[in-house]
C-alpha positions as CSV (number, residue, x, y, z in Angstrom):
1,X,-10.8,13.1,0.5
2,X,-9.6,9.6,0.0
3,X,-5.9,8.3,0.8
4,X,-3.5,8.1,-1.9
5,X,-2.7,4.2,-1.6
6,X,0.7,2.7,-3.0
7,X,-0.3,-1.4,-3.5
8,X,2.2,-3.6,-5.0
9,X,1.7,-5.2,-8.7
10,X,0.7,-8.5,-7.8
11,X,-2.5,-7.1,-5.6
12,X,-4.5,-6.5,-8.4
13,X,-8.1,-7.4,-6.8
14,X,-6.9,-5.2,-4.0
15,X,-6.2,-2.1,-6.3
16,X,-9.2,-2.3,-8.6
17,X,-11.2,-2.6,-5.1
18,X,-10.0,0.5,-3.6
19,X,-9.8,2.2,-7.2
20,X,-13.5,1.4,-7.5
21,X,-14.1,2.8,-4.2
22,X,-12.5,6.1,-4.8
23,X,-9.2,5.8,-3.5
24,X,-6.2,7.0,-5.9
25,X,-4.2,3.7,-6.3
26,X,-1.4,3.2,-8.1
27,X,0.7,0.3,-8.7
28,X,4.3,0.1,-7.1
29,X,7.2,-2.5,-8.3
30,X,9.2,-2.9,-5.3
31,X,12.2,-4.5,-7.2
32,X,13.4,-1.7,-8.9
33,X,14.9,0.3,-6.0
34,X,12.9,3.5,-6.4
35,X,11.6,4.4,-3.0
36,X,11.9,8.1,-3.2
37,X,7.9,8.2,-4.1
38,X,7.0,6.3,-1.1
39,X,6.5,9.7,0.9
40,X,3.8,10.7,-1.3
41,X,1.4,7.8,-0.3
42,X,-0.7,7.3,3.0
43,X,-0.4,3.9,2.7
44,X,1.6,0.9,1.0
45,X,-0.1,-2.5,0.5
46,X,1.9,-5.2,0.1
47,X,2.3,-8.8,0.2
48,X,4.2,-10.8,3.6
49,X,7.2,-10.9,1.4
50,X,7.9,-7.6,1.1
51,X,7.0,-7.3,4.4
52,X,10.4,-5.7,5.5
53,X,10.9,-4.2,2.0
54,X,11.6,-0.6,3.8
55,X,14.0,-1.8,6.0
56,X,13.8,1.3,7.8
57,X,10.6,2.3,6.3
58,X,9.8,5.0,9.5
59,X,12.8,7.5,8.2
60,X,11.6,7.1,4.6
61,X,8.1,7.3,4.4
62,X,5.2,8.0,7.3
63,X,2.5,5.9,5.6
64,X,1.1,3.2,6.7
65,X,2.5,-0.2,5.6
66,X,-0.3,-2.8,5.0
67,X,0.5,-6.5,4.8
68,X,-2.3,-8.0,2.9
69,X,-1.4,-11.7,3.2
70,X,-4.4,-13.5,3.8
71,X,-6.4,-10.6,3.8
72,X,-9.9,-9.1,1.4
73,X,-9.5,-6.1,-0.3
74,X,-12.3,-5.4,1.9
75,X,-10.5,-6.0,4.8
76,X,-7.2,-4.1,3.6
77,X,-9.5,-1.2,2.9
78,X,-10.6,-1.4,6.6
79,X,-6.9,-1.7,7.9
80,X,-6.3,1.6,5.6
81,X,-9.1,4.1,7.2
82,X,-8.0,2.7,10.7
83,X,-4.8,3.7,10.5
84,X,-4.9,7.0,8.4
């Protein structure tokens, strides 16, 4: 079964990537506060400016938390599967 993946808005090549190769994907606004779903996921893509979004993202969620600056959806998918 394929992760459940957590990729923020502006990663759209990333998420219709991993959507097209049969990960669940869904789109996360990090500006509006609501982290509570973030425990849900396997893994959280975002952007080097969000980097540090979590704060202290190992007491809220256990996924893995994928900076995708610079990187292919290819390679992002590749970061995913080697850390789940």
């Amino acid at each position: 079964m394929k992760c459940k993946i957590a990729v923020e808005q502006n990663l759209t090549p990333v998420k219709d990537y991993l959507t097209g190769k049969g990960y669940q994907v869904e789109c996360i606004n990090f500006n509006d506060q609501s982290f509570t779903k973030l425990k849900d996921y396997d893994a959280i893509v975002v952007t080097g400016l969000k980097n540090d979004f979590l704060g202290m993202q190992d007491t809220m969620t256990g996924a893995a938390i994928i900076n995708a600056t610079g990187m292919t959806p290819e390679e992002v998918e590749k970061e995913i599967e080697s850390n789940h």
